[in-house]
N, C-alpha and C positions, 0 to 999 in steps of 0.2 A: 422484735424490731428495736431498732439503735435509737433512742432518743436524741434527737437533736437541739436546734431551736424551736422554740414555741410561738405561736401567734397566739394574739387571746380573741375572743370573738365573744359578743355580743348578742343573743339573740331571746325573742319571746315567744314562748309556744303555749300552745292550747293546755290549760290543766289540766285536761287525762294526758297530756303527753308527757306533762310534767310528772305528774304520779307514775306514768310506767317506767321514765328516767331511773327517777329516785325511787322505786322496788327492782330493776335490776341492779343499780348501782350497789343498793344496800347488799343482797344477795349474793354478788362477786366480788363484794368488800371492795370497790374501784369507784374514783370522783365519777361524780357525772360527765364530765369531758371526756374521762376516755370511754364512757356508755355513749356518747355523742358521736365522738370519732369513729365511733367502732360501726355506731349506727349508718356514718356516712360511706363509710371503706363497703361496710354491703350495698347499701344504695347504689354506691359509684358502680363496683362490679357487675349487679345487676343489670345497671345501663348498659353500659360498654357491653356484658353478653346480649341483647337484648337487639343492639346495634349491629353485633358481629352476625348473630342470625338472622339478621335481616338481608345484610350484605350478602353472608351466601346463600340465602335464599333470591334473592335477584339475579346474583350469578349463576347459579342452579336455574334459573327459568333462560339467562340467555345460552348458557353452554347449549341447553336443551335445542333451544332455539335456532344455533347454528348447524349444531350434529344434524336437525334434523332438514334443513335447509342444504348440508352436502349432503346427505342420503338422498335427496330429490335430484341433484344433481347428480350423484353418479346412474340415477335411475334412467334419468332424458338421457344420459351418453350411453349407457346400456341399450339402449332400443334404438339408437341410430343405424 
C-alpha cells in the first residue's frame, strides 16, 4: 500500500495489550503504529464481513419468505 499522509493518534491501552504490541512489533521488525494499523485494518474487516452476513442473512430469510408466499399463491390459483 501507497503511503500517504499520516494522522498521529493518541491512545492508552491495557499493559498486556501493550506487551503484545511491542513483541509483535519487535518480531516483524515494524513501529508499533503500523502493528496498530494493521490491527485495525483486521478489526475493520472483520466488522464490515460480520455486517455483510448479516445483511444476507435477512435477505436469505425474506427472499425465503416471499418465494414461499408466491408458491401459496400459485397453489390457491391452482385449485380454482
Amino acid at each position: 500500500m501507497k503511503q500517504g499522509r499520516r494522522e498521529k493518534l493518541s491512545v492508552t491501552v491495557d499493559p498486556h495489550l501493550y506487551e503484545v504490541i511491542e513483541r509483535h512489533a519487535a518480531r516483524a521488525k515494524l513501529p508499533k503504529s503500523k502493528v496498530v494499523e494493521e490491527a485495525i485494518r483486521v478489526w475493520d474487516g472483520a466488522r464490515r464481513a460480520a455486517l455483510a452476513r448479516d445483511g444476507y442473512r435477512r435477505a436469505a430469510a425474506e427472499d425465503l419468505a416471499d418465494a414461499e408466499a408466491y408458491l401459496l399463491a400459485l397453489d390457491e390459483l391452482g385449485e380454482e
